[in-house]
N, C-alpha and C positions, 0 to 999 in steps of 0.2 A: 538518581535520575528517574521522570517517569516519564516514559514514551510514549504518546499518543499516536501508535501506525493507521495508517489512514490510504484507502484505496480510492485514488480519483474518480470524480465522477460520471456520469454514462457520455459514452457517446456514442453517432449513429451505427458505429459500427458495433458496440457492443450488442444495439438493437438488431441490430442484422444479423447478428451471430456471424460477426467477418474479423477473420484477423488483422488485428493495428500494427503488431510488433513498433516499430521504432518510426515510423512516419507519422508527419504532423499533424494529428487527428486533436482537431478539436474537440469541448465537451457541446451538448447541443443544450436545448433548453430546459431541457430535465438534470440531464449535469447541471447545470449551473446552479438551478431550485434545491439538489441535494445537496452539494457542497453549501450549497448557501446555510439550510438547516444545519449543517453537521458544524458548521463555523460558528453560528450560533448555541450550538451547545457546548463545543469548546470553550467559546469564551467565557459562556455561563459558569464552567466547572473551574476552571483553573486559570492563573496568569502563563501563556507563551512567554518562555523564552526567545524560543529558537524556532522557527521550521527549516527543517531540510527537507530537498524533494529532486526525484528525478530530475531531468532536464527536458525531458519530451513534453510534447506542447501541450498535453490534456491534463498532463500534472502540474505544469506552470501555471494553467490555468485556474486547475483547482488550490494549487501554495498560493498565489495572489487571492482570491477569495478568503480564503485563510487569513491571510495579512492584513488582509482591509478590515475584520472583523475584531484580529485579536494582538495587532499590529506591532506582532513582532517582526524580526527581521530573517531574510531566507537565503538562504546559500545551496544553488545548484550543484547536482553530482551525478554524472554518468555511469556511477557504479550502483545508483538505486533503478537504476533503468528495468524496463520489463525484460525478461527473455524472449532475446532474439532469434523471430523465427525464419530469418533468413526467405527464401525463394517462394513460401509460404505466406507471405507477407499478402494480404486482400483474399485469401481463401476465405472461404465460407469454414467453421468449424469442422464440418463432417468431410468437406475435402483435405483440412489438415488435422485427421483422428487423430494419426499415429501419433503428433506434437503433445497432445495432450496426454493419450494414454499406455503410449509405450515405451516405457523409460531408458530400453536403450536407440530409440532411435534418434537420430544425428539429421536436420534439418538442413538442407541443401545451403551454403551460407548463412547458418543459421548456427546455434551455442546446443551444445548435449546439456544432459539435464547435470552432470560431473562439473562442467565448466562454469555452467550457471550458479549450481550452489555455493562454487570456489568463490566465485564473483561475489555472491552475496555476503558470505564469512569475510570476506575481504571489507565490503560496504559496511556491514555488522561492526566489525572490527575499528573502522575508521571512525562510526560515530562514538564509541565508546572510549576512544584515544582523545575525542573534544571533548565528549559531556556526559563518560560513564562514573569520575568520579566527583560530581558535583549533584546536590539537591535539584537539579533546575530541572525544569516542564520543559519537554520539546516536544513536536512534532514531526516526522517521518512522513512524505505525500510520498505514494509507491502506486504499485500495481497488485493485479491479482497473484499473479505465479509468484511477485518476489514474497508477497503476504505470506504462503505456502512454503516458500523458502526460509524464511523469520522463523518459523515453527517447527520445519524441520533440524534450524540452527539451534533451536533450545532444545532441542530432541523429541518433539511431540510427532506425532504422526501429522505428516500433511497435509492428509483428507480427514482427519477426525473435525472439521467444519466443513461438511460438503458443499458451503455458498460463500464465497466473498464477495460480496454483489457492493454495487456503485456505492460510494462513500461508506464505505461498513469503516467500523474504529475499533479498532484493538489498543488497551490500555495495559502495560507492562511497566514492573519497578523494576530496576539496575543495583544493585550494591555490588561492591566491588568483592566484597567478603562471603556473600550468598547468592550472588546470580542473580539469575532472572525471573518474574514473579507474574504470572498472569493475573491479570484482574479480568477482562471486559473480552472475549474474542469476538470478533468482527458481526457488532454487535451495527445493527439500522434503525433499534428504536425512533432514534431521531426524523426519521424520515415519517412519521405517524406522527399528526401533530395529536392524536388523541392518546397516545400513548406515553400515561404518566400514572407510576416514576420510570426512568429510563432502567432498561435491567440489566444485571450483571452477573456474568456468570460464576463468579468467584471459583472459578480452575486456576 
């Protein structure tokens, strides 16, 4: 399997530096222009399979861009979701620090950083139970934190890519025999029409 992870594109809140957590945030018009690039360079490199994607609204809206470009077909999961940051939800980043940089803190109706990565091993888990032992190109539409989570599930340090910014695409191979294989970490070339050939960082 080779998995195209793919973090939704901007929306207003991203630009605000405001937390989305799990509320229906659309992408805005710059969202839209990224994912739109990033679906076009998907399609260019490989045939879709499959996309899987969150179910929150700025990722449905980036999986359907997806769709329309490389027209495969998508199956919603609420286990690719962002982490929830509970009571914190429409902070401003610096009023919700601690969510971000203090890994035991517990977010008022919100997920620990423990339960979140459970969540994601579990999400991890579920896509490779469909399409970890087949050849086939999928797609993954996520978020930033789960991107971070992905990474820490193959055991890389989290923060070794200090930026997962709006549609960044991370390319990973699956064998069942050898794991997991990086190619591409959340890479934006795409987004630079001047920038060719697209780069990869072969980690």
């Amino acid at each position: 399997m080779r998995l195209y992870l793919i973090r939704h594109g901007e929306t207003d809140y991203n630009r605000e530096q405001r937390v989305q957590g799990h509320g229906p945030v659309p992408l805005n018009a710059a969202g839209i222009d990224q994912v739109t690039r990033l679906a076009q360079r998907v399609a260019a490199e490989t045939q879709l399979d499959h996309i899987y994607s969150s179910d929150l609204y700025r990722t449905q809206m980036s999986a359907e861009i997806l769709a329309k470009h490389t027209r495969a077909p998508i199956t919603y999961d609420e286990l690719f979701r962002e982490r929830n940051p509970g009571d914190l939800t429409e902070k401003t980043y610096d009023e919700a620090r601690e969510f971000f940089t203090e890994l035991p803190y517990v977010p008022p109706n919100g997920e620990s950083v423990q339960v979140f990565i459970d969540r994601v091993q579990r999400a991890i888990a579920r896509l490779l139970d469909a399409e970890g032992a087949n050849g086939r190109q999928v797609a993954l539409v996520t978020h930033g934190m789960f991107c971070r989570g992905f990474m820490q599930c193959l055991g890389r340090d989290p923060f070794e890519t200090p930026i997962w910014g709006n549609a960044c695409l991370t390319i990973a191979d699956y064998a069942p025999d050898t794991g997991w294989h990086l190619h591409t970490i959340a890479c934006t070339a795409h987004l630079d029409l001047d920038a060719r050939p697209i780069h990869t960082t072969g980690a």
